[in-house]
Backbone as CSV, one residue per row, in Angstrom:
resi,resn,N_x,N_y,N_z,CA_x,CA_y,CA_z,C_x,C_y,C_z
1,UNK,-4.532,1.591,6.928,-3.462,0.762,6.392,-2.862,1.440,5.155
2,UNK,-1.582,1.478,5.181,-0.977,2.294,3.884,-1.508,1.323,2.581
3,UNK,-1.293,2.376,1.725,-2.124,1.612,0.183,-0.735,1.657,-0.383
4,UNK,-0.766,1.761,-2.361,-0.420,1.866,-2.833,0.526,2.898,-2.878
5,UNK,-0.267,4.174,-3.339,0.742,5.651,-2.799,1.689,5.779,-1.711
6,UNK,0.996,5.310,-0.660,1.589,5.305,0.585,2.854,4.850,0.772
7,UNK,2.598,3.265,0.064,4.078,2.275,0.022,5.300,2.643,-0.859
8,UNK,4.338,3.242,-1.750,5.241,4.055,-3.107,5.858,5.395,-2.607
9,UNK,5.463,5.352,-1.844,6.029,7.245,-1.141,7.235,6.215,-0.377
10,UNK,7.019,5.654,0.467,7.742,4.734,1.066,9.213,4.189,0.472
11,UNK,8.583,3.140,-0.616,9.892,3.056,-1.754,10.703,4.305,-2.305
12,UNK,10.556,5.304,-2.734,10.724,6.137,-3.234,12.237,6.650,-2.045
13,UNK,11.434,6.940,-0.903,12.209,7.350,0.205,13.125,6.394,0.113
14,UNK,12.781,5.188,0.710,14.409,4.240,0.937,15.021,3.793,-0.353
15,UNK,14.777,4.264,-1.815,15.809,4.132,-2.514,16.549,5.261,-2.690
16,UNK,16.266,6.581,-2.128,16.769,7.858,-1.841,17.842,7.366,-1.142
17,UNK,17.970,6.556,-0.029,19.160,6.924,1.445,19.766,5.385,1.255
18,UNK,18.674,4.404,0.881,19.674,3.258,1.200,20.123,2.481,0.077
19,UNK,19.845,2.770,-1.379,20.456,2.042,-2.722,22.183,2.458,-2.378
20,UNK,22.556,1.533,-2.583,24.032,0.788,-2.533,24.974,0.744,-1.372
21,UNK,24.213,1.118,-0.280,24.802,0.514,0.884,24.831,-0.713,1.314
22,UNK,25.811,-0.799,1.949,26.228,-2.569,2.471,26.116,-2.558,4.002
23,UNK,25.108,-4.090,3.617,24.733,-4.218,4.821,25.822,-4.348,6.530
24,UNK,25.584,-3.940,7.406,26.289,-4.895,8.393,25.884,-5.823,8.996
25,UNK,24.655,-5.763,9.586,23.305,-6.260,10.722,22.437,-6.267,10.046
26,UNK,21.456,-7.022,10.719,20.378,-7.132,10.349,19.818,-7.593,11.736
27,UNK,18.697,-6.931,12.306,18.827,-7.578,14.147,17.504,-7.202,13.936
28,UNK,16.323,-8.689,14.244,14.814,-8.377,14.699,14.785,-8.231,16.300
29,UNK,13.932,-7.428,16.667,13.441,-7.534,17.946,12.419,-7.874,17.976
30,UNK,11.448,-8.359,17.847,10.291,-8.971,17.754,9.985,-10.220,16.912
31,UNK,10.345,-11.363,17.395,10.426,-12.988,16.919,9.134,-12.791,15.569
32,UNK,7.892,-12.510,16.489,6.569,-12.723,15.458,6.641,-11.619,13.981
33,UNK,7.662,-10.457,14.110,7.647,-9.997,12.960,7.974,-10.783,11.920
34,UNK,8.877,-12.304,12.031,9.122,-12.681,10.940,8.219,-13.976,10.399
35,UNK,8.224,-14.231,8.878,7.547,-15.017,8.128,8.429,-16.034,7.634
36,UNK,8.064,-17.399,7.695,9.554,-18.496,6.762,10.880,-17.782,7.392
37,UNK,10.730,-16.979,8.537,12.439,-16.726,7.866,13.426,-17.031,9.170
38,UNK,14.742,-17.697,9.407,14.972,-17.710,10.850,16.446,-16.758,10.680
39,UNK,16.549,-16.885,11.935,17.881,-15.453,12.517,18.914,-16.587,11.491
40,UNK,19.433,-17.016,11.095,20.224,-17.298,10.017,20.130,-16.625,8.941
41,UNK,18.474,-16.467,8.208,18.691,-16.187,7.231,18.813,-14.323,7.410
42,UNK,18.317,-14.017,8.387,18.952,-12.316,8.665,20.474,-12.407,8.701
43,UNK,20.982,-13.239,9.142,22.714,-13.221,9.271,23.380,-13.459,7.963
44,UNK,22.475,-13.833,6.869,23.551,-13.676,5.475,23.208,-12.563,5.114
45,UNK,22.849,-11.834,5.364,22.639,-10.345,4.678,24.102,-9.324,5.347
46,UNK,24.186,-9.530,5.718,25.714,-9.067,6.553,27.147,-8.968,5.014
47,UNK,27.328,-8.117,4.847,27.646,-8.097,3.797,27.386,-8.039,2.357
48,UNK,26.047,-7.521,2.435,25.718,-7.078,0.832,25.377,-6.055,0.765
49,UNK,24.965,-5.873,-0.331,24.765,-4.332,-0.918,23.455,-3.994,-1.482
50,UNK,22.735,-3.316,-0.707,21.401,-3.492,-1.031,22.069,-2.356,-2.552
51,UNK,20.403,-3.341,-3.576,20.621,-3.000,-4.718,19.046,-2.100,-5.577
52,UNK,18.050,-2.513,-4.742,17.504,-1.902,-5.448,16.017,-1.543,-4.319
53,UNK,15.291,-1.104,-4.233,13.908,-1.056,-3.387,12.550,-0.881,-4.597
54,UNK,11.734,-1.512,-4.306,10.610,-1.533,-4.904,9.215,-1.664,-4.550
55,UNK,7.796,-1.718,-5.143,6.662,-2.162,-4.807,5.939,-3.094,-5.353
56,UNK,5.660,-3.969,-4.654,4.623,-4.749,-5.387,3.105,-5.172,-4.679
57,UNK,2.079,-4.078,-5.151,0.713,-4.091,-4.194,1.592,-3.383,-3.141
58,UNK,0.995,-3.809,-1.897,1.327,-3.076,-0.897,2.353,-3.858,0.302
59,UNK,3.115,-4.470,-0.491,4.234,-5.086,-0.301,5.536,-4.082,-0.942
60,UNK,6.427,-3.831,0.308,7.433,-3.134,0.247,8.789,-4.080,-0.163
61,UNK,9.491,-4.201,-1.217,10.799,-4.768,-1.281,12.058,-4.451,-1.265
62,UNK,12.912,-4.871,-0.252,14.445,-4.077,-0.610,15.261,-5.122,-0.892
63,UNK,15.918,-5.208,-2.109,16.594,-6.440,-2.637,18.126,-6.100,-1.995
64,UNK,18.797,-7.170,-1.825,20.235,-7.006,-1.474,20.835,-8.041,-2.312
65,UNK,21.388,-7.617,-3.652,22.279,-8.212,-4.228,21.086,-10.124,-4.370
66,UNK,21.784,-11.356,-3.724,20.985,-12.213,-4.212,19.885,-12.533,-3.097
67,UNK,19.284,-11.388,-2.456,18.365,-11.753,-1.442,17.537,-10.522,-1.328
68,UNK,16.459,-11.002,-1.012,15.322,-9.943,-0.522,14.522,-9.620,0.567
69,UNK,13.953,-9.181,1.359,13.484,-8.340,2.212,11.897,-7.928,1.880
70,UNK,11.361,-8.769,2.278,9.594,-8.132,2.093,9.122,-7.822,3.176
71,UNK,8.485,-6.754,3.340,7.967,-6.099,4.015,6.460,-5.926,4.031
72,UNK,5.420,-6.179,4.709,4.187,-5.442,4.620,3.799,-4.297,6.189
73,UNK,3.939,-3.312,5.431,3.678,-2.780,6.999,2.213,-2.651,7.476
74,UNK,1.283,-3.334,6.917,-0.611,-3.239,7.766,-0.338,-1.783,8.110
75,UNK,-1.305,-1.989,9.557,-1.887,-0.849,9.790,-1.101,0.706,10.323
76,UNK,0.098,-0.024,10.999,0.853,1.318,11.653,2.507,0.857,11.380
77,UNK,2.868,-0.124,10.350,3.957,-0.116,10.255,5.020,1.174,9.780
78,UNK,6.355,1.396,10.129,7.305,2.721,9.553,8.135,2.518,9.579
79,UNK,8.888,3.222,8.684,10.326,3.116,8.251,11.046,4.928,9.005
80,UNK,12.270,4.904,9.079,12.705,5.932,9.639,14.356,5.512,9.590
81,UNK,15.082,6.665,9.635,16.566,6.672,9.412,16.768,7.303,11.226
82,UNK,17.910,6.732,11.945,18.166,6.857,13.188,19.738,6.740,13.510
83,UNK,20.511,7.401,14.157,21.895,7.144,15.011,21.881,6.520,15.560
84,UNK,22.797,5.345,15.219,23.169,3.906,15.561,23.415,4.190,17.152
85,UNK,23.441,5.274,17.912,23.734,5.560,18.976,22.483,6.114,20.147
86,UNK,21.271,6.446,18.981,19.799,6.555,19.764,19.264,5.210,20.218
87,UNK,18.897,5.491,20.988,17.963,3.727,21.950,16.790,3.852,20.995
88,UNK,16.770,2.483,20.487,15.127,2.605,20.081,14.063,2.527,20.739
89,UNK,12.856,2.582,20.233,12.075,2.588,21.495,11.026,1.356,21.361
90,UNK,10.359,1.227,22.861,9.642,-0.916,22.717,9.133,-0.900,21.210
91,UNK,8.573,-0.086,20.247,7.784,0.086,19.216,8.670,-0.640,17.737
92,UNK,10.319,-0.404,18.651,10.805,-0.590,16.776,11.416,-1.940,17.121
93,UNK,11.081,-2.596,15.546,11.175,-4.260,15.459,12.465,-4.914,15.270
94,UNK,12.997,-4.003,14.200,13.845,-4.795,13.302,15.053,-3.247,13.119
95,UNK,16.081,-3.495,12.759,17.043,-2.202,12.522,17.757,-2.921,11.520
96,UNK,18.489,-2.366,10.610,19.537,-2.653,9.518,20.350,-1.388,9.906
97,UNK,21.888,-2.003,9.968,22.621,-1.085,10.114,23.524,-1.319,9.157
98,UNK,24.354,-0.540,8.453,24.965,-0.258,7.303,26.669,0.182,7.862
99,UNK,27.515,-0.509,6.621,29.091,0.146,6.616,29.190,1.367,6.554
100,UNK,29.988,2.530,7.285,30.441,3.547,6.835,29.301,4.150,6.756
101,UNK,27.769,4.425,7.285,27.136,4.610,7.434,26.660,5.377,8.578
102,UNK,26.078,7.025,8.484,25.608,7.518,10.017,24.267,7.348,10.325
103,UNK,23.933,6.299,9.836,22.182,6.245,10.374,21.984,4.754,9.998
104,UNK,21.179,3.989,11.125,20.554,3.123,10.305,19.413,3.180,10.115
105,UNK,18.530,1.770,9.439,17.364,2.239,9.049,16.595,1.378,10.252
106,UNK,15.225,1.763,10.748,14.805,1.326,11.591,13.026,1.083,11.014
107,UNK,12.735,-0.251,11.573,11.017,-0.672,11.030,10.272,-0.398,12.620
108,UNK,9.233,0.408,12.644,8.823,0.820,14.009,7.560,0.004,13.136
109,UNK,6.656,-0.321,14.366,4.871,-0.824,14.234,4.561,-0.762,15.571
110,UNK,3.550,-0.173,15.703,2.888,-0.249,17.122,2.052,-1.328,17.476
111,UNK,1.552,-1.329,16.297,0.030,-2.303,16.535,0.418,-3.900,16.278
112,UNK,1.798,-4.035,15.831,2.604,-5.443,15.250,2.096,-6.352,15.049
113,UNK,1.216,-5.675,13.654,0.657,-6.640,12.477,1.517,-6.773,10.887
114,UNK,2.619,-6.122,11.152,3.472,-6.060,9.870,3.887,-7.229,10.112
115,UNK,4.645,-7.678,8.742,5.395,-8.656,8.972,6.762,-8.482,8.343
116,UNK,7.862,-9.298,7.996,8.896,-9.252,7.382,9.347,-10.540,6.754
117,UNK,9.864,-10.622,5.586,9.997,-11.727,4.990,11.189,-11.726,4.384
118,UNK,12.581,-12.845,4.738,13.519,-12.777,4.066,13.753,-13.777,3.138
119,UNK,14.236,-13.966,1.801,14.411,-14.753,1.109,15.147,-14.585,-0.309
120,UNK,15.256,-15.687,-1.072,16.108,-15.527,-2.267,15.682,-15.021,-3.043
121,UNK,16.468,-13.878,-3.748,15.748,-12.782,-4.644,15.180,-13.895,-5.534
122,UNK,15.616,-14.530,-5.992,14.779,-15.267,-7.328,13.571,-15.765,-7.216
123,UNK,13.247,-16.193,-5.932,11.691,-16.476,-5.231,10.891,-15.195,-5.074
124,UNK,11.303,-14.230,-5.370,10.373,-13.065,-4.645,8.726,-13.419,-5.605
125,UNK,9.391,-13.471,-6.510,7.689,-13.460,-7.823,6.823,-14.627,-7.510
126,UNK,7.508,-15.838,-6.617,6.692,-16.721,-6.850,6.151,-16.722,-5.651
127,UNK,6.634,-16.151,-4.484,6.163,-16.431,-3.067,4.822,-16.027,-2.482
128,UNK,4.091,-16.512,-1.814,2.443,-16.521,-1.487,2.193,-14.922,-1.545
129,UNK,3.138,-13.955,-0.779,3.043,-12.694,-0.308,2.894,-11.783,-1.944
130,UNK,3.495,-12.165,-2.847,3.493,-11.540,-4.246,3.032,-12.173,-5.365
131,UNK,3.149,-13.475,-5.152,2.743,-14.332,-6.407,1.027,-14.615,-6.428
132,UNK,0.198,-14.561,-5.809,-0.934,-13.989,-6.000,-1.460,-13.047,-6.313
133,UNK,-1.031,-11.948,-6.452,-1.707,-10.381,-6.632,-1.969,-10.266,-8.055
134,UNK,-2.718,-9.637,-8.306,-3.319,-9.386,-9.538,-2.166,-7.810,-9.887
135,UNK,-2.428,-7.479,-11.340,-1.878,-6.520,-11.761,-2.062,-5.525,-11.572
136,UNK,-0.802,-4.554,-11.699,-0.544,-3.097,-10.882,-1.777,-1.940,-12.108
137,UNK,-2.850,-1.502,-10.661,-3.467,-0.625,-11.624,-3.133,0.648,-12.663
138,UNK,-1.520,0.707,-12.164,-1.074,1.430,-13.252,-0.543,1.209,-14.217
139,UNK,-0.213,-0.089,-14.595,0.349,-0.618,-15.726,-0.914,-1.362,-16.192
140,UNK,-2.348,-1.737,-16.010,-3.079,-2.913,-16.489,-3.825,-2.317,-17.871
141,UNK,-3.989,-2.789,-18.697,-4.840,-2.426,-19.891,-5.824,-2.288,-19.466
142,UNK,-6.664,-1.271,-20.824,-8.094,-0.958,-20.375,-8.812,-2.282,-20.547
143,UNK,-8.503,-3.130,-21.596,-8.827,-4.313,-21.844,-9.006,-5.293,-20.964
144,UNK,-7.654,-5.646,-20.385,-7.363,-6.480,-19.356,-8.607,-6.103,-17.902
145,UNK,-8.544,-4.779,-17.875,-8.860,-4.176,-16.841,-10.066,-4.527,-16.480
146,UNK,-11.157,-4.293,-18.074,-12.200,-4.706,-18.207,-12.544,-6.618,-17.885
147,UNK,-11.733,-7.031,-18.392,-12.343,-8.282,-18.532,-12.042,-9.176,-16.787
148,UNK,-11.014,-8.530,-16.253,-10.849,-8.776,-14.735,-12.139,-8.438,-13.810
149,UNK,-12.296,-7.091,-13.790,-13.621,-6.480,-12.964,-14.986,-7.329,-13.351
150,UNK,-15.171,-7.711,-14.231,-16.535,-7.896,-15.092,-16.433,-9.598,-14.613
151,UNK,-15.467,-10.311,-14.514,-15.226,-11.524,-14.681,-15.970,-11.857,-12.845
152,UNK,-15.807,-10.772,-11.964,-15.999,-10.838,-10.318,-17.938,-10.577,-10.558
153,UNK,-18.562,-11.846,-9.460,-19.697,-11.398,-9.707,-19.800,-10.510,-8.155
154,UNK,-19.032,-10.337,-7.430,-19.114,-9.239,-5.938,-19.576,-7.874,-6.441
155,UNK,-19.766,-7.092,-5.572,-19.947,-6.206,-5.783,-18.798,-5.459,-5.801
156,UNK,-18.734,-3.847,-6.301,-17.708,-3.513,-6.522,-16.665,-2.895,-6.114
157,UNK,-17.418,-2.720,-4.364,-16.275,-2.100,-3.803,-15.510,-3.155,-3.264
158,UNK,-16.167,-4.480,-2.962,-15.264,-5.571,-2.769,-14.622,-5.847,-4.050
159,UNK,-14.321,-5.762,-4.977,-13.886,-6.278,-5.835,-12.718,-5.279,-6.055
160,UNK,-12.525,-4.425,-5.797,-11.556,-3.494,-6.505,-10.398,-3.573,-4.659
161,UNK,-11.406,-4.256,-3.939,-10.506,-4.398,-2.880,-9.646,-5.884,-2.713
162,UNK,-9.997,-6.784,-3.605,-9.526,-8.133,-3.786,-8.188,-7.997,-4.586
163,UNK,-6.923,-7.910,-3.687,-5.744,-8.151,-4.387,-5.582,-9.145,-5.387
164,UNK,-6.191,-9.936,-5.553,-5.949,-11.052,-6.585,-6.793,-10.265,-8.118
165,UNK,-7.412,-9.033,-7.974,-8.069,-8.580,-8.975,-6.833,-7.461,-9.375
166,UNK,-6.658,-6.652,-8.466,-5.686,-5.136,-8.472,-4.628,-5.483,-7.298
167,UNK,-3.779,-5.063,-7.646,-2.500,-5.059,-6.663,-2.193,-3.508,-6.352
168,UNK,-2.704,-3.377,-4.729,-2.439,-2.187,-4.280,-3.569,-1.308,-3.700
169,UNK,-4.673,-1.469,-3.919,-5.780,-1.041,-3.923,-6.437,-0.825,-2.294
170,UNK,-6.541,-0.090,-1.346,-7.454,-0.372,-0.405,-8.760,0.562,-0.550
171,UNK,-9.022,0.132,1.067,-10.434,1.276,1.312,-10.380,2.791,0.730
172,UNK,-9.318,3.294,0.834,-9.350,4.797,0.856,-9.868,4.884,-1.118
173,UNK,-8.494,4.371,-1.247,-8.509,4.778,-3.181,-9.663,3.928,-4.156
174,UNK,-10.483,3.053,-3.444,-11.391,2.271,-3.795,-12.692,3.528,-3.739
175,UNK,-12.842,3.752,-2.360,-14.201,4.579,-2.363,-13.389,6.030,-3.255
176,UNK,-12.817,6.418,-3.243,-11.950,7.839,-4.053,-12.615,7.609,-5.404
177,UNK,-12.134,6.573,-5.739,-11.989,6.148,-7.484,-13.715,5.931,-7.849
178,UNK,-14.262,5.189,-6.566,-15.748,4.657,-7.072,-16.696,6.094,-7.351
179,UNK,-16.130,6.913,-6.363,-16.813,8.482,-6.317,-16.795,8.857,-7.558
180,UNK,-15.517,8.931,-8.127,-15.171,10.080,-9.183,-15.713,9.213,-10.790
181,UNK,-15.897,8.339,-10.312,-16.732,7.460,-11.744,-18.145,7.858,-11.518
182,UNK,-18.442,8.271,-10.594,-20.193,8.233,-10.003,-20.903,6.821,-10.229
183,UNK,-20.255,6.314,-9.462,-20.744,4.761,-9.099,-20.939,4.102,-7.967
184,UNK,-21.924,3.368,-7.891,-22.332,3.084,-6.204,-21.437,1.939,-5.925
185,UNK,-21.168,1.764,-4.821,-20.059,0.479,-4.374,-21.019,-0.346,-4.499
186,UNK,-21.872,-0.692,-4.137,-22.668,-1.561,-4.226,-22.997,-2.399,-5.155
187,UNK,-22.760,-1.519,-6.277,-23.286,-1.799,-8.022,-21.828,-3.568,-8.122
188,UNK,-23.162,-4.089,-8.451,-22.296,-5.391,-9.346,-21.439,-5.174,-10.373
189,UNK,-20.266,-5.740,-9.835,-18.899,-5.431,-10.899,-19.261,-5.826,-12.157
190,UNK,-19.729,-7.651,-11.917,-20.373,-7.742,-13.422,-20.758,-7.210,-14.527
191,UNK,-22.032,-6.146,-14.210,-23.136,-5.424,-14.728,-22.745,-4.246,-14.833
192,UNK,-21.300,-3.775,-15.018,-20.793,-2.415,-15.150,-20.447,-2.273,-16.722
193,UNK,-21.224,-1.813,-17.389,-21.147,-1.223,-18.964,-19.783,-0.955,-19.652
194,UNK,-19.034,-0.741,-20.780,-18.191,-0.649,-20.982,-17.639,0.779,-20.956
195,UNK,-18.660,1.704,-20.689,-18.219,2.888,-20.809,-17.600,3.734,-19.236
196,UNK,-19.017,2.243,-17.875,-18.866,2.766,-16.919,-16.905,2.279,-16.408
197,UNK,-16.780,0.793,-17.393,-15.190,0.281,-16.718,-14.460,1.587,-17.611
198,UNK,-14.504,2.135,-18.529,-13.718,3.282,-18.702,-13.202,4.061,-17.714
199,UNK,-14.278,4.580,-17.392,-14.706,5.842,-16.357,-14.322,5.130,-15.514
200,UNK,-13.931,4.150,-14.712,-13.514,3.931,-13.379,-12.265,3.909,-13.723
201,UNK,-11.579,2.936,-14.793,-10.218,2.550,-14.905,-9.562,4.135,-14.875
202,UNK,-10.127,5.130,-15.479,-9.714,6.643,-15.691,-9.253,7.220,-14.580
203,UNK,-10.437,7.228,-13.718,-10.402,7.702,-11.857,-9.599,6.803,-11.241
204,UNK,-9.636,5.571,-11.435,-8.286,5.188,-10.491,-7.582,5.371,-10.360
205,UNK,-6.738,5.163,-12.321,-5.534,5.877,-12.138,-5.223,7.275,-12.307
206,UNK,-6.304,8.134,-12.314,-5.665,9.068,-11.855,-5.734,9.874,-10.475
207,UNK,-6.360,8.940,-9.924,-6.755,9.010,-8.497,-5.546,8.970,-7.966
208,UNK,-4.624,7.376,-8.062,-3.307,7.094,-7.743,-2.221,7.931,-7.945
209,UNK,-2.082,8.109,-9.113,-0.866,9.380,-9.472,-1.014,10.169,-8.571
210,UNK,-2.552,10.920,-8.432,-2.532,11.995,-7.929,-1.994,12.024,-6.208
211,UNK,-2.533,10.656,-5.735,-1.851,11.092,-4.436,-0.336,10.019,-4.064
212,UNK,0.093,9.522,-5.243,1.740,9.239,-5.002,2.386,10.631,-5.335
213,UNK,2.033,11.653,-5.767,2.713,12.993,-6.305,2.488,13.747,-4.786
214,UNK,1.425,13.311,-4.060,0.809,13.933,-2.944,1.998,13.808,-1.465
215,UNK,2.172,12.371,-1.810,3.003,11.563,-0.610,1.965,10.597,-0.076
216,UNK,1.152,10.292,-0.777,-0.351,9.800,-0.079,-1.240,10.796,0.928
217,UNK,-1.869,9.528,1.974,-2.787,9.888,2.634,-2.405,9.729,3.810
218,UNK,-2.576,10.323,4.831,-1.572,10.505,6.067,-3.264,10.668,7.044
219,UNK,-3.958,9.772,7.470,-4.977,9.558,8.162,-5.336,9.323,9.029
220,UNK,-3.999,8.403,9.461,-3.675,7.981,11.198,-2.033,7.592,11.374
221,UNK,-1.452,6.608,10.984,-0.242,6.479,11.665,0.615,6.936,10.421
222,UNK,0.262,6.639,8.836,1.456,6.956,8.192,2.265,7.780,8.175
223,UNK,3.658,7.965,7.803,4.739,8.749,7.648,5.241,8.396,6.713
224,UNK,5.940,9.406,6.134,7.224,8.629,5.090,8.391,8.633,5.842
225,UNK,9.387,8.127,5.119,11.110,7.855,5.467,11.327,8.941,6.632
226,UNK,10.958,9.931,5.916,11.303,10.799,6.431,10.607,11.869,7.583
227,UNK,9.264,11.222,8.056,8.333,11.507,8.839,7.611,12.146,8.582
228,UNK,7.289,12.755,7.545,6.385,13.573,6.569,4.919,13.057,6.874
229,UNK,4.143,13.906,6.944,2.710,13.477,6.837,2.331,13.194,5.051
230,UNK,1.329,12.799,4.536,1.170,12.993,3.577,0.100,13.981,2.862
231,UNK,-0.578,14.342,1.925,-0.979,15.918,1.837,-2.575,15.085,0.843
232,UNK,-2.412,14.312,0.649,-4.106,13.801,0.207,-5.242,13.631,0.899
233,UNK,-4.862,13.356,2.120,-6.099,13.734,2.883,-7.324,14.620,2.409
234,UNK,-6.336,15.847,2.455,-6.925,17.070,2.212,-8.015,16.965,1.072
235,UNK,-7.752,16.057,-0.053,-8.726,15.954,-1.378,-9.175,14.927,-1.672
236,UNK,-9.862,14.510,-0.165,-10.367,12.853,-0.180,-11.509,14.286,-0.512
237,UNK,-12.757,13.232,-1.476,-13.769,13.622,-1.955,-15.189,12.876,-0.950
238,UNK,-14.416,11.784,-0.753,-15.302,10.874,0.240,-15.066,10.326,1.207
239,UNK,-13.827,9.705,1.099,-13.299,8.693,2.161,-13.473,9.963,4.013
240,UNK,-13.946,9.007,5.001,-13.547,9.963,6.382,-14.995,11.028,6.298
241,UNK,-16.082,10.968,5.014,-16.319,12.563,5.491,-18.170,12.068,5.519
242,UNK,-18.150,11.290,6.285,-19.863,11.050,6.238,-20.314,12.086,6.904
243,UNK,-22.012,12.493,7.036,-21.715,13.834,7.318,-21.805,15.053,6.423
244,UNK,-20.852,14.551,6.200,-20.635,16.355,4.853,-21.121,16.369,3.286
245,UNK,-20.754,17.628,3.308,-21.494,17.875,1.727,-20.700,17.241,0.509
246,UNK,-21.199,16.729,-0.616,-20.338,16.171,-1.600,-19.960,17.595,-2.177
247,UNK,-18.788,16.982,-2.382,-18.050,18.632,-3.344,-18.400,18.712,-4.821
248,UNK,-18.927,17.467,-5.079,-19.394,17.561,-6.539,-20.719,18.250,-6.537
249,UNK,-21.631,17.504,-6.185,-23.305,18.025,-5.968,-23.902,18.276,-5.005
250,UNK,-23.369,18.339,-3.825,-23.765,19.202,-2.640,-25.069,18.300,-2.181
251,UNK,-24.554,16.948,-2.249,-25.866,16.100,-1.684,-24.694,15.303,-0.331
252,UNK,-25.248,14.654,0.801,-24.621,14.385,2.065,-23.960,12.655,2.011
253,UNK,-22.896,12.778,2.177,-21.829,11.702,2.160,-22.113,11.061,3.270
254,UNK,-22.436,9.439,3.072,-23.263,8.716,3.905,-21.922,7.655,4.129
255,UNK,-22.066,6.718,5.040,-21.125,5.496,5.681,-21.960,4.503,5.097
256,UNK,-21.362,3.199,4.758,-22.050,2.276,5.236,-21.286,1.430,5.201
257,UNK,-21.123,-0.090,5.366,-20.197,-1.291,5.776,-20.376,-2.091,4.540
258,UNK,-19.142,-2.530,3.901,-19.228,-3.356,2.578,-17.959,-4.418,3.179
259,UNK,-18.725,-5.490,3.391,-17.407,-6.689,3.782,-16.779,-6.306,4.657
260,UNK,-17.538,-5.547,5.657,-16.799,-5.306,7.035,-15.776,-3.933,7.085
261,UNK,-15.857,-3.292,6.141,-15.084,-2.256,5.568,-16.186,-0.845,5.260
262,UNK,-16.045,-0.123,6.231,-16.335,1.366,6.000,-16.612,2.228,4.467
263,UNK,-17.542,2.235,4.460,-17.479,2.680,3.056,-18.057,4.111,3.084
264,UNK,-17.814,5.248,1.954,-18.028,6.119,1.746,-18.669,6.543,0.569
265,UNK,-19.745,7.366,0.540,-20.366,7.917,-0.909,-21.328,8.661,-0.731
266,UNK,-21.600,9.067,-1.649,-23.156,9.947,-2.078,-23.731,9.549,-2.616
267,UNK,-24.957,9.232,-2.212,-26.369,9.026,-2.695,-27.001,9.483,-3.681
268,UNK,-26.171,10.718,-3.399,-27.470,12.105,-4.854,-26.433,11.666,-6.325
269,UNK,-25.156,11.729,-5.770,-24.377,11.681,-7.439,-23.897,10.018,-7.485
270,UNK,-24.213,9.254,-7.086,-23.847,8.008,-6.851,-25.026,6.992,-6.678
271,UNK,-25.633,7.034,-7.888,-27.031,6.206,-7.723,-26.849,4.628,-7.892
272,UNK,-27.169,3.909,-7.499,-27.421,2.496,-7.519,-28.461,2.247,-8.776
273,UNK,-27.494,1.234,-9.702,-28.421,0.765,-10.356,-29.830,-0.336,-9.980
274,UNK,-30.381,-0.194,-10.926,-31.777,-1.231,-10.125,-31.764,-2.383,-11.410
């Protein structure tokens, strides 16, 4: 499922091609892609001007003037630019086509667990899809940061996976970040020292930077705008590599299941407290 980086590689792209184009269409093909929203409210978008694209968690937004567009694409959702004159194919949901425009933009999902959400820009902050999430790990204080994590008595790879704690966060950059702190997922968020919430808040974010600069993590279905794979893979330290040697201490990167979720680490540099 795209994370943070991922969505942010994402945004990045469609405020590249589609900030200040006006809409023409707006046409779902797939009824269940949408949330609250009915073919009316796709038909006032017909005439505006998209104004801005953004992220919030792993919620994609493209505002149009006084309305918005939420997006979550799960596991295999994509964005892609196409000639209003190519057939799409059974895979793509939804198309926006634009004035004076040689491409529109097209939402493909295979697995059609994304969803789409249209509504009044002024609701975007309060609506179930955004108005729950906890704060963006790149803007949160070390402070804040601390007293959020510590406040969860879960353990900690569930906890850094609970959007209502971090906005944006999945499996991949969770076990990434837990590695590079040398901390066991397991370890109670609670009972994490002030030096160890340093050391994580540190690795996260610079875990994140590092692979929004990357294009993300390109692992199974993602792409960007522009069909790009993404290039972090390559410097997952843990995530994908049970099996293999840790690149830190050359001790063997083990699996195990935390809340139903795949987890990744080392044993030798990643000790469990007792």
């Amino acid at each position: 499922m795209p994370e943070l980086p991922e969505v942010e590689t994402v945004a990045a792209g469609l405020r590249a091609g589609a900030v200040g184009l006006k809409i023409k269409a707006a046409v779902c093909r797939l009824p269940k892609l949408l949330r609250e929203t009915a073919p009316e409210d796709l038909q006032a978008l017909s005439g505006l001007r998209i104004s801005a694209v953004r992220r919030r968690g792993k919620v994609l937004i493209i505002e149009a003037e006084e309305r918005a567009l939420l997006f979550h694409l799960k596991m295999t959702g994509q964005f892609s630019w196409a000639a209003p004159e190519a057939a799409p194919d059974k895979h793509t949901h939804f198309i926006l086509s634009f004035e004076n425009a040689a491409e529109d933009l097209r939402f493909r999902d295979v697995r059609k667990f994304g969803f789409l959400r249209c509504l009044p820009l002024a609701g975007v902050d309060d609506c179930p899809e955004v108005g729950g999430l906890g704060p963006e790990p790149l803007e949160i204080s070390e402070a804040e940061f601390a007293v959020r994590i510590k406040a969860r008595k879960g353990r900690l790879k569930s906890v850094l996976l609970d959007q209502r704690v971090l906005a944006g966060v999945g499996n991949i950059y969770a076990d990434e970040a837990i590695h590079a702190a040398a901390l066991h997922p397991l370890t109670a968020a609670s009972r994490l020292s002030p030096a160890e919430l340093v050391r994580l808040r540190t690795a996260l974010r610079r875990i994140l930077k590092a692979a929004i600069a990357a294009g993300g993590s390109s692992v199974r279905d993602y792409r960007s705008v522009d069909g790009e794979i993404g290039d972090f893979q390559t410097r997952h330290k843990v995530y994908g590599r049970a099996g293999e040697r840790c690149r830190r201490c050359g001790g063997t990167i083990r699996r195990i299941v935390v809340g139903s979720r795949s987890t990744f680490y080392c044993p030798k540099c990643q000790r469990r407290k007792r």
